[in-house]
N, C-alpha and C positions, 0 to 999 in steps of 0.2 A: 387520552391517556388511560390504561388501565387503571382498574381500583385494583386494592388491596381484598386478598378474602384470606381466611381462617382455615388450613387443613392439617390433620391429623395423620401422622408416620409413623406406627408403633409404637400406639400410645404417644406423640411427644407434638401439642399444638406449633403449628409456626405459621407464618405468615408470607405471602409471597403474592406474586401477580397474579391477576385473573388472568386464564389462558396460559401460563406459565407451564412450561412441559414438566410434569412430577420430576424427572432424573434431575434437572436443573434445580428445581427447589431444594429438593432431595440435598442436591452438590455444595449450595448456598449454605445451608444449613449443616453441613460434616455429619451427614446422615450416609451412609453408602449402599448404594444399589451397582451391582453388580453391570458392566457395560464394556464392551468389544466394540461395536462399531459405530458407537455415538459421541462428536466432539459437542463442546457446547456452545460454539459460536453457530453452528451449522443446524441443516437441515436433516429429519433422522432417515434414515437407508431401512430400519429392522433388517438388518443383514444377520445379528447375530442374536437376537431375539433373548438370548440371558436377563437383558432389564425387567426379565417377566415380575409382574407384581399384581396384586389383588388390592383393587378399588372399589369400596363399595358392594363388596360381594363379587364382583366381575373380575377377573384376570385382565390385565391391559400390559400394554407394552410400555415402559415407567418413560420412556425416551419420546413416544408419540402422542401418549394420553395428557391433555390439558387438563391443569387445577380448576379447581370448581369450589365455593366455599361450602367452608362442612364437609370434604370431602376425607373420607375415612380407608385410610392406605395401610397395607401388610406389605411388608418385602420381602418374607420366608412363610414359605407351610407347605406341609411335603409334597403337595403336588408339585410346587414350583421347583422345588428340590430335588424333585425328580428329573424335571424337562432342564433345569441348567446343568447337572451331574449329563445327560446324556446328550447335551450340546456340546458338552466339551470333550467327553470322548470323540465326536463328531470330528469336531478339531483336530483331535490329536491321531484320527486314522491318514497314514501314509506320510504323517510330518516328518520330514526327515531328523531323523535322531542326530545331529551335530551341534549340540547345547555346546559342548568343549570347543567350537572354534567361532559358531554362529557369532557373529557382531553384537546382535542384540540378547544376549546370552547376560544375566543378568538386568537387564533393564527390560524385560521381556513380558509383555501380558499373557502370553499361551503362557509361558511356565507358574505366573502368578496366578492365576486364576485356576489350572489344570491343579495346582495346591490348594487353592482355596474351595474346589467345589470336592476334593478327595479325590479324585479320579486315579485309581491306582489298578483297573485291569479295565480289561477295553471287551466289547460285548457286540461289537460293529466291524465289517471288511468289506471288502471292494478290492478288484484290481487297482492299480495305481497305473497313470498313462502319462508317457514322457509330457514333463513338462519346462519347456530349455531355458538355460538364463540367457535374460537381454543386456548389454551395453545401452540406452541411452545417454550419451556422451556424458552428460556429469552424474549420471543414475545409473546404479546396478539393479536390475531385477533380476529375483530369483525366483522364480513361480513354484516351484516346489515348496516355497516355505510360505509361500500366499496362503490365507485365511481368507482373501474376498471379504473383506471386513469392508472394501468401499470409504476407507476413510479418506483414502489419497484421492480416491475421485471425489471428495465432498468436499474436503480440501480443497481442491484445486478450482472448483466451479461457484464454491460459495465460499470463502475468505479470499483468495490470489486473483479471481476472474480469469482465468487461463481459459479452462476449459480441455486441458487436453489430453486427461484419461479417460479411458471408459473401463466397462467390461465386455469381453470379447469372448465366444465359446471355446470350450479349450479340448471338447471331440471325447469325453470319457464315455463309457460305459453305462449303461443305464443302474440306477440301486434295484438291487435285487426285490421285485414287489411285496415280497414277506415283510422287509422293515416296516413297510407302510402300515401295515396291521398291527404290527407286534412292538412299535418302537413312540414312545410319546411324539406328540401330534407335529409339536413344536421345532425339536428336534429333526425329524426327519424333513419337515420344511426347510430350516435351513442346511440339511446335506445335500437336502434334491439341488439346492441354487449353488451352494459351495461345489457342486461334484460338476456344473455345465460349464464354471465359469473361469477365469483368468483375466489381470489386466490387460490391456493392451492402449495402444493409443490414438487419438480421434483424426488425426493427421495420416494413418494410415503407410505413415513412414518409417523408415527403422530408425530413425533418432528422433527424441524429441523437439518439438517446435515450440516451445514454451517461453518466458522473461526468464524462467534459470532461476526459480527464490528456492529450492528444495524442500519445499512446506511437505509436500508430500513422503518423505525420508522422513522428517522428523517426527510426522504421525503413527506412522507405519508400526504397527504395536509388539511387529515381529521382524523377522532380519531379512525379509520380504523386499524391501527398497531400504537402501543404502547408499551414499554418497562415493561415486564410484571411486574416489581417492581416499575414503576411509576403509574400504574394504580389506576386513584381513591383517590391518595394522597394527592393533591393539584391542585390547579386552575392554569391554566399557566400566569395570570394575576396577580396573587400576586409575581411571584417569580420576582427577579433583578437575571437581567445577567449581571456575574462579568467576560471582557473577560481577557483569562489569554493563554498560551502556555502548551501543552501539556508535560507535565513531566517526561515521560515513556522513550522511545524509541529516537532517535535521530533525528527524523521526524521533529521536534519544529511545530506540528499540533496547527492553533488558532484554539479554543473551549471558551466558555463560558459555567461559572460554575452559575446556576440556585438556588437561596439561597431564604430561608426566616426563619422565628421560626421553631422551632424543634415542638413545639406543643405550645395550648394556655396555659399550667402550665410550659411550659418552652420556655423563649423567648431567648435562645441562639441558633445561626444563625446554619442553617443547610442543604447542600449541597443537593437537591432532584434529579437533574439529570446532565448531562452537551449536549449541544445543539454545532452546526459548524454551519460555512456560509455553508451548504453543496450545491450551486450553482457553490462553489470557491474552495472546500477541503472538503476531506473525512475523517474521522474518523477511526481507528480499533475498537476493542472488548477492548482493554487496554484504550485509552482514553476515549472513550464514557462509560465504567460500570464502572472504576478503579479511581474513584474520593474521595471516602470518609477512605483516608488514613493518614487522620491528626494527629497529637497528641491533642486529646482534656484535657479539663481539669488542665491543665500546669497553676501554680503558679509561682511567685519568690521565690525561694528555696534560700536563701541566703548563706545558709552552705556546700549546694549543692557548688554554683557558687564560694565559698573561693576555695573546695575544687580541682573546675577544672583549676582555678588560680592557685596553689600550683603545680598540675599537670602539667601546662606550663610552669611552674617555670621549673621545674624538667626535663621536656622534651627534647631531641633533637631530634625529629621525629615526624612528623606528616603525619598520614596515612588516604585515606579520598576518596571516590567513584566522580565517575561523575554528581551525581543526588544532584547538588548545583547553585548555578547560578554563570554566570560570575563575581558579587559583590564577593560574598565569596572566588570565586577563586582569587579574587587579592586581598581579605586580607590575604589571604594564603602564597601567594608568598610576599607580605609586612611584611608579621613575618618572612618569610625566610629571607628575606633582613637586616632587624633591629636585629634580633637573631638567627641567621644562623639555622635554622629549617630545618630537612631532608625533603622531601615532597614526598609520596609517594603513586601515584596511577599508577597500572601498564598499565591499559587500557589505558590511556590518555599519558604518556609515552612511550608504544609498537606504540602506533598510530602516536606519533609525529618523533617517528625514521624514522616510514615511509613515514610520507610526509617529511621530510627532504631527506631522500634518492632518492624520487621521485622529489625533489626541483632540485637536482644536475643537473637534465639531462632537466627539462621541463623548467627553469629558471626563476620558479613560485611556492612559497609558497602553493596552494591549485587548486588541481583538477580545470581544467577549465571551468567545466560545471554544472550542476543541476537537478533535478528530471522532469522540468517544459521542458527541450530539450529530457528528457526518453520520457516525456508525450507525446510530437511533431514529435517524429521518427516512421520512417516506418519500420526499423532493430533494434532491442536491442538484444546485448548479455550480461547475466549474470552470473558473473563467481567469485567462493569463499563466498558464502552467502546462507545458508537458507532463502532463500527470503523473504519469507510470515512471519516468526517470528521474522528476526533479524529486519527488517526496515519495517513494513507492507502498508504503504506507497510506497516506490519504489517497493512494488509489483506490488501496483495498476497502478503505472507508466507503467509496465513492459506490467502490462491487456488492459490498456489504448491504448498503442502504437501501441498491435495487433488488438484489437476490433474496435477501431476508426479508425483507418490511413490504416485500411486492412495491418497492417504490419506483422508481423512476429519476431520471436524470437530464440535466442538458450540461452538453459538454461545448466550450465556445473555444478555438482556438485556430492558430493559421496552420498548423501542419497538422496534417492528414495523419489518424491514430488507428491501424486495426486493431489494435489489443483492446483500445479503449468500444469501437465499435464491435467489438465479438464478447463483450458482456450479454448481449442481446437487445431486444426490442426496447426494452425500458429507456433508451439511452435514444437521447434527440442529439447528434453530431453537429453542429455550425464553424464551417472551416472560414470565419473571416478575411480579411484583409490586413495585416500587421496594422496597428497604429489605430484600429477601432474598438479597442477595448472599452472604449468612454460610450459607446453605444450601447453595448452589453450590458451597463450598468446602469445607463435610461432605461434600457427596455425592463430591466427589472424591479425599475421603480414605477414603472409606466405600469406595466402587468399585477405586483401585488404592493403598491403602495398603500397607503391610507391615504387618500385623496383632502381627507374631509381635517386631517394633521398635519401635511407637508406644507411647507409655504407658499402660498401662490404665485410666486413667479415659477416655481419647480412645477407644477401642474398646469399654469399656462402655456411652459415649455413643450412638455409633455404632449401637450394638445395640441402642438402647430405642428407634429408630426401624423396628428391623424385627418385622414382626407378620405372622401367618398369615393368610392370606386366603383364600376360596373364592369362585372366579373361572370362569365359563361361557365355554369354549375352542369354537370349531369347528373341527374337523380333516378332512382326506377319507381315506377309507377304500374299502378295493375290496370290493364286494360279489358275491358270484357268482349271477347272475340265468339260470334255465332258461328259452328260450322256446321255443315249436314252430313252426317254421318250415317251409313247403312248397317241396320241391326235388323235381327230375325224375329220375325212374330206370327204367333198362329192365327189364323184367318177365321175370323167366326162364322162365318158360311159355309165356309166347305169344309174348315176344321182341318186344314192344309198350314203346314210351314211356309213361309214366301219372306223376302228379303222385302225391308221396304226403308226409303229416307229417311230420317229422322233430323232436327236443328238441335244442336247441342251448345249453350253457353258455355264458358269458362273464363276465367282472369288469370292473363296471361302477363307475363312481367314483364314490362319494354323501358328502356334507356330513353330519356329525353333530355334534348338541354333545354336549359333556359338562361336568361339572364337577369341577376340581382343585383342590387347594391349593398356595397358592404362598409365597415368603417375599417380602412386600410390604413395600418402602420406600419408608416416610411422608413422607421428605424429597421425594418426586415430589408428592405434594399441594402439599407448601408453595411450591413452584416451577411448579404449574399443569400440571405434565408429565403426559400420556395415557399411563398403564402401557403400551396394546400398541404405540401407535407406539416407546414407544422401547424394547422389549424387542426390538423385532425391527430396528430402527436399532442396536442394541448389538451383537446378533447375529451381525449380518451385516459389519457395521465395523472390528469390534475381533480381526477373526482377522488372524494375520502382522503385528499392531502391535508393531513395537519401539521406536520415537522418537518418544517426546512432548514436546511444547511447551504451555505456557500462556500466556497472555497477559492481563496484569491491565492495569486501566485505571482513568482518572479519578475514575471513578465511587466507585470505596474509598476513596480516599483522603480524602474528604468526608463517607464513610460518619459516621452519629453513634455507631457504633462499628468505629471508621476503625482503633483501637488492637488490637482484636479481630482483624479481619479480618489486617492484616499479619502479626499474631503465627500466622496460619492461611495463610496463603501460606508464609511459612518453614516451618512445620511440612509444607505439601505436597511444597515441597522436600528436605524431608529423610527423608521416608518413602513417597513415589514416585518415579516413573520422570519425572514430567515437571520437566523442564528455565526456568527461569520468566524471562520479560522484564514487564517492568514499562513502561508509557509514562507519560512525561513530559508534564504538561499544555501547555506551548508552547514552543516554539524555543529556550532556554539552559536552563529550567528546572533541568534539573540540574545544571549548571556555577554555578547561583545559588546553588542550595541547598548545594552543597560547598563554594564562596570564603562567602557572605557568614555573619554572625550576624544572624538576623532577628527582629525587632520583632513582636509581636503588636497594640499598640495604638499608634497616633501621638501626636504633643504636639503646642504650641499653634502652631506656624507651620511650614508642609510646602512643601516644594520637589520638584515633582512631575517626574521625567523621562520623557517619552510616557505620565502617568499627573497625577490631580487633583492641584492644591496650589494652595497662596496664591501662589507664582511656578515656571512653567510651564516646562523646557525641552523642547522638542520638534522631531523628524526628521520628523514632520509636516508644519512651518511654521507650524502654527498657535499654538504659544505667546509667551513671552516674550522668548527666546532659543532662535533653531534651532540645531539636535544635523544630524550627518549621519545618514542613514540609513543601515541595512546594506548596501544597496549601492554604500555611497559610503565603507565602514570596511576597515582590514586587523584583522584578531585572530582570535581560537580562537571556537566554540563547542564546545558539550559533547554528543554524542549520546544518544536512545536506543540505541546500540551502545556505549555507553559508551568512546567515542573524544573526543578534541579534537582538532578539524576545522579547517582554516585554511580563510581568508576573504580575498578581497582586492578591492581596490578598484574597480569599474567606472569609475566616473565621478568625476568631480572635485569635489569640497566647498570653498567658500569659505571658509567662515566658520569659527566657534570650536567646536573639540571638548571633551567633558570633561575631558579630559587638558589644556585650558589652563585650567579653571578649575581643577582640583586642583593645579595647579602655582599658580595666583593664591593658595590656600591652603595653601600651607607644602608642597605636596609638591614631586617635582623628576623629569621624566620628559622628556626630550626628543620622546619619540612614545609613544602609547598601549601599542605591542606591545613597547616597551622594558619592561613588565608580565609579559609572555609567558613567561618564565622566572622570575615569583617566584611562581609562581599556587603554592599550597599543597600543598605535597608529603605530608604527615599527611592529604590530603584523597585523595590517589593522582594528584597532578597528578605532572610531572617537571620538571627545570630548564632546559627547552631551550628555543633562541632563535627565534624567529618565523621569521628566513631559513632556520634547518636542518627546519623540518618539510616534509616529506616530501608530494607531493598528486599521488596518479597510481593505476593499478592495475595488475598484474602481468598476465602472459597469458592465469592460469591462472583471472583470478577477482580475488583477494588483494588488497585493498583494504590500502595503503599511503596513505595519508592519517593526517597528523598522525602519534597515538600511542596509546593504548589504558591507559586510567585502571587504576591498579595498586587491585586489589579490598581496601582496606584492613581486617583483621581487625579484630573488634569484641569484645569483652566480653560474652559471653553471661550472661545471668542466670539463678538458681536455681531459680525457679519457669518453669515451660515452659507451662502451662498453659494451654490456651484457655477460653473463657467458653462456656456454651452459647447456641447461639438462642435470642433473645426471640421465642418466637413470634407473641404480640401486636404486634407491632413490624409494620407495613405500612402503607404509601400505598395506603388507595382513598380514590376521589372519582369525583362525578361528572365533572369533566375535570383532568386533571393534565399540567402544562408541564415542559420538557425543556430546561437553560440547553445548548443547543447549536448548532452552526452548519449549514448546509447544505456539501455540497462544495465546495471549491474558496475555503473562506473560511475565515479566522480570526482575523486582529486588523486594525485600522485601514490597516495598510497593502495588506492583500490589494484592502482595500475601495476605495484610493486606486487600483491599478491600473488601467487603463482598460480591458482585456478580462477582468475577472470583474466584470461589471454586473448581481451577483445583490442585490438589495433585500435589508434588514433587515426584521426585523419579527418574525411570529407564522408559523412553516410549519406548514404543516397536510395530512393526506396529502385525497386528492378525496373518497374517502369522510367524512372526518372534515368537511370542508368541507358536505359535505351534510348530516349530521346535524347540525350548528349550522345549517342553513339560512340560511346568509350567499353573498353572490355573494362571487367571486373579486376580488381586493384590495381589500376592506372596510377601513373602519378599526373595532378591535375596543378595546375595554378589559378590559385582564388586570389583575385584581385576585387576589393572596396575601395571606397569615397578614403577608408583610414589608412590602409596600404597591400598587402598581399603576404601570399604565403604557400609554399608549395608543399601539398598534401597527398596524403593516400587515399583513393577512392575506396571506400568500404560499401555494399550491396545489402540493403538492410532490410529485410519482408517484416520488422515491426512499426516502419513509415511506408506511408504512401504519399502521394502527388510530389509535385513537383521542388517544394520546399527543400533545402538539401540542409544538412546538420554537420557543423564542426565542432568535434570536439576540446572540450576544456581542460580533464583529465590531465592530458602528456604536458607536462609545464616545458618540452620543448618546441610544441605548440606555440607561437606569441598570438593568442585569442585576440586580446586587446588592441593589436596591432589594425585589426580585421574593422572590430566593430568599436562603435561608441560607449555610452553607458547601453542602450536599448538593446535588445537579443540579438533584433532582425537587421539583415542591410542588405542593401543590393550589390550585388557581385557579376563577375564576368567570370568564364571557368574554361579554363584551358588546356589543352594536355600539353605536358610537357615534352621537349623533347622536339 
């Protein structure tokens, strides 16, 4: 870990990390240094070279120069004042003058800063050379209004892992060579690079190949990249930003929802984009497009609302998804209480068995770590998750941790990931065999446990999987090779030139094998793993590692020895170095699992909320009685960061919320968030009021949102013990299906949004497509062991091999039908017809 040192910013001492980049320190502390092309989670470009600053007497670039203790910083002196005054003239030659309709017209950094540095006559010209707009399907480029600031490429390669902008030449005219004499040094630097360059993209296609999160729009300081459905719609000046928590995924991502009239003949309120602190958090493709999933138009139905009273009347079951806020969830469990209601959600249920099972041995209610320690590590390993769609968030953790911290990663899972492998080299891929994730989780106790603390039977274990091996290495070796070689020499007789032999040594490099014994672990079999690749990926990886992270997912908690494997995550934690986040299978899950008491089996009449029953409420629209949707609620959710996140309201809700039928049944709550302060404190909630939570973030970073769920101690039990692997225990088949989604989806409502128009059905990576020898969107029939279902084959280049993916999304999907609790099953696939 770094130390802390002492440095000075105009005249004013603070304190910050060693090696800390000044502009950050700077940022930390509400000191402002002027910056265009530098984010602060990222890597710096000096694309636009204005951070210029004097260190020490020296001039340094405030964005790349590291703190040093005692170090003594200027931000202004008229040199500097010079070179940023003529950086931004720089800028502003051949910008197209359309402030009046530009998107980014008010929220704009050229016109902020062109203000702030005075720039009021220009001293600089150049031809200007077409430069055309691009369509990338959800992204508008405009390259005329590009500044090459490079943030979208820094963006995309160091927070999202994409990787799929670059810069591209864009064929101008050379600068006339007098600037170069006549014009500060700094300045003309960055013209010469702004005047070659243009984005373009690394796919070399005309639409983008990317996961679709729009990180790169939101950076973009100018109306350069824009969301191609926001284009042209509205003034970013009219809209109110309503901030609110992201709904989707279990991220609990803050976003602000961007509202104003739907049009001037219709003044009801209408959602145009949604925006992030994106300095502080990233976005996917689901919260940033997947916004306008409301139920609009909702009345009070009142014959409706008898009708769903009569139903709870009638009721002893209540079945009901994650995608509610923690208020609802404890009215939930307050009807159970008062009228003994089944309650039944199996996600938030399957999940609580497992932190409970994982409670027994860690002697703590909830994972002891967070995305924000993924974000900080030099090591991550992830293991049981589709990474990139189940959490897309602790992806970027996962991106983060190699790209920034030069870290490294191992990624363990049965289906085949390019996105995950075009992070780059740092990333060790292990595409096991379903049903070995209990391996996984030896081998990482095997690999960095504390031998000398774990119990001895866990380390005897351990051992019966190591065996001596005799393995054929090739090494290179220098050999010394004589040859005789003809050189010319003068003749001391006759004092004549003459060619004569000569023997020349040299060591020459030669390939030999040999054969050694090694101490070979078996647990690399059972997980499919090539001894040399990852002897030499361990190798080279794991030197100067001091911050690990894991990252556990879905996929255990379904395990059919889901009991096993948690009891082996706390044990990782408590006898290695890495630090463990767990994700949440969808959006409250864990704010469900901590308010409610959950049902395993339903009774004879079910009252479904955005889930099946004999009478239907749904934020849908489509049931019995509409529910608002979450963009239309105030209340808490519960994070994978183990926070409760406030929410609030975009859009206006007609109609009747839960909270007036629970009050039609004996309760008495004025408004739902009047809830908000009795959520369960034994659970680690706290008693505070909906208006006092807190929803913003600090300079420094510091995510002040809401509150942070107090890790309630658990009662460890006497036996510690893990089970060993069934090694007969495995999925093969000849094809095997995968309950998952593609990016940018995840429940009905992503599906309702009108820009993620990704199809349900069966995905399938192209290869796998050819080997079933089916044309692209076929209609196929999936048949399992649980029953079948006839799907649409989708063609999906972000899987590979042969693993095939249905989705959970379309609720007219029956997923459940398919598979058991566990993801994976084996299937038979058939075209229809």
């Amino acid at each position: 870990m770094m130390s802390k040192v002492n440095i000075t910013i105009d005249g004013r001492q603070i304190t910050c990390e060693e090696g800390e980049y000044i502009l950050n320190a700077a940022r930390a502390n509400g000191i402002f240094i002027p910056a265009i092309c530098y984010l602060t989670r990222c890597s710096p470009t000096l694309a636009c070279r204005i951070c210029l600053v004097e260190a020490d007497g020296k001039q340094v670039y405030a964005c790349n120069a590291k703190a040093k203790d005692g170090m003594n910083i200027t931000t202004t002196t008229e040199n500097i004042e010079t070179e940023r005054r003529a950086i931004m003239e720089v800028y502003d030659v051949n910008h197209p003058l359309q402030c009046g309709v530009c998107d980014q017209s008010g929220e704009c950094e050229l016109q902020n800063y062109t203000l702030e540095m005075g720039v009021d006559s220009q001293h600089y010209a150049i031809k200007d050379v077409e430069r055309p707009i691009r369509d990338w399907g959800h992204l508008h480029y405009d390259a005329g209004l590009c500044i090459v600031c490079e943030r979208c490429v820094t963006v995309c390669k160091d927070m999202i892992g994409d990787n799929s902008l670059k810069t591209v030449p864009r064929g101008a005219d050379a600068i006339d060579a007098e600037y170069k004499a006549n014009m500060p040094k700094d300045a003309y630097a960055m013209w010469n690079k702004l005047n070659k360059s243009v984005i373009g993209l690394t796919s070399g296609e005309e639409m983008l190949d990317c996961t679709g999160c729009g990180e790169c729009a939101a950076v973009c300081p100018v109306g350069a990249l824009v969301d191609t459905d926001f284009v042209y719609t509205t003034n970013a000046w009219e809209q109110e930003k309503i901030p609110a928590t992201c709904s989707h995924c279990s991220a609990g991502c803050a976003l602000n929802y961007e509202v104003k009239h739907s049009s001037i003949a219709d003044p009801s309120p209408k959602i145009y984009r949604t925006s992030n602190e994106w300095n502080y958090v990233s976005l996917c493709g689901a919260g940033r497009y997947g916004y306008d999933f409301e139920n609009r138009d909702v009345t009070k139905d009142e014959a409706a609302f008898a009708k769903a009273v009569e139903a709870f009347e009638k009721a002893d079951t209540i079945r009901f998804t994650s995608t509610i806020t923690n208020e609802e969830a404890m009215i939930l469990q307050r009807l159970k209480e008062e009228r003994g209601y089944k309650l039944i959600n199996d996600d938030a249920r399957i999940f609580r068995r497992f932190l409970n099972d994982y409670g027994q041995i860690s002697g703590h209610q909830l994972y002891g770590s967070d995305l924000k320690a993924t974000h900080d590590a030099n090591f991550v390993v992830s293991v049981g998750t589709a990474l990139k769609s189940d959490n897309p968030n602790a992806r970027y953790a996962f991106n983060n941790a190699i790209k920034m911290n030069k870290g490294a990663g191992l990624y363990f899972h049965p289906l085949k990931d390019p996105v995950i492998e075009g992070i780059g080299k740092g990333v060790f891929t292990a595409y096991h065999k379903p049903l070995r994730e209990e391996a996984v989780l030896y081998l990482m106790l095997d690999l960095f446990g504390d031998k000398e603390q774990m119990p001895k039977e866990i380390t005897d274990y351990l051992a019966s999987f190591h065996e001596p091996r005799t393995i054929t290495v090739e090494e290179t070796i220098k050999e010394k090779v004589v040859e005789k070689v003809k050189v010319k020499k003068v003749n001391e007789e006759t004092g004549e030139e003459e060619e004569v032999e000569e023997e020349k040594t040299k060591m020459v490099p030669k390939k030999v094998s040999k054969e050694v014994e090694i101490d070979y672990n078996r647990l690399l079999d059972l997980l499919d793993i090539d001894y040399d690749a990852w002897t030499a990926f361990m190798d080279k990886n794991l030197k100067k590692k001091d911050r690990f992270a894991l990252i556990a997912g879905p996929d255990l908690y379904t395990h059919p020895h889901a009991k096993n494997i948690a009891r082996l995550l706390a044990t990782i934690e408590k006898f290695t170095p890495f630090s463990l986040v767990m994700i949440p299978p969808l959006t409250n899950t864990l704010g469900v699992a901590l308010i409610c008491d959950l049902d395993e089996t339903a009774g004879d009449y079910v009252v479904g909320y955005n889930a099946p029953g004999d009478f239907v409420l749904s934020a849908l629209g489509d049931g019995d009685l509409d529910m608002p949707a979450m963009n239309q609620q105030e209340g808490t959710m519960t994070s994978i960061e183990k926070r409760v996140n406030p929410t609030n309201a975009a859009l206006p809700y007609g109609g009747y919320e839960l909270n007036d039928l629970a009050n039609a049944l004996g309760l008495d709550a004025e408004l739902t968030v009047d809830y908000t302060q009795t959520l369960p404190t034994k659970a680690g909630f706290k008693e505070v009021e909906f208006d006092a939570l807190p929803n913003r973030f600090e300079n420094d970073g510091t995510e002040v949102r809401g509150y942070a769920l107090k890790n309630v101690a658990r009662r460890t039990v006497k036996d510690q013990s893990v089970a060993p692997i069934d090694e007969a225990l495995v999925l093969e088949a000849e094809h095997i299906v995968y309950a998952a989604n593609p990016v940018r989806q995840f429940t009905a409502f992503t599906k309702k949004a009108h820009q993620l128009d990704e199809p349900a059905g069966l995905y399938v990576s192209p290869a796998q497509r050819e080997a079933l020898g089916l044309e692209a969107n076929a209609e196929v029939r999936v048949k399992t062991e649980g029953g079948e279902q006839s799907l649409h084959l989708v063609e999906d280049n972000k899987i590979d091999g042969p693993i095939m993916c249905v989705t959970t999304f379309d609720p007219h999907i029956k997923t459940t039908e398919l598979f058991g609790e566990y993801r994976f099953a084996a299937a038979s696939i058939h075209k229809e017809g």
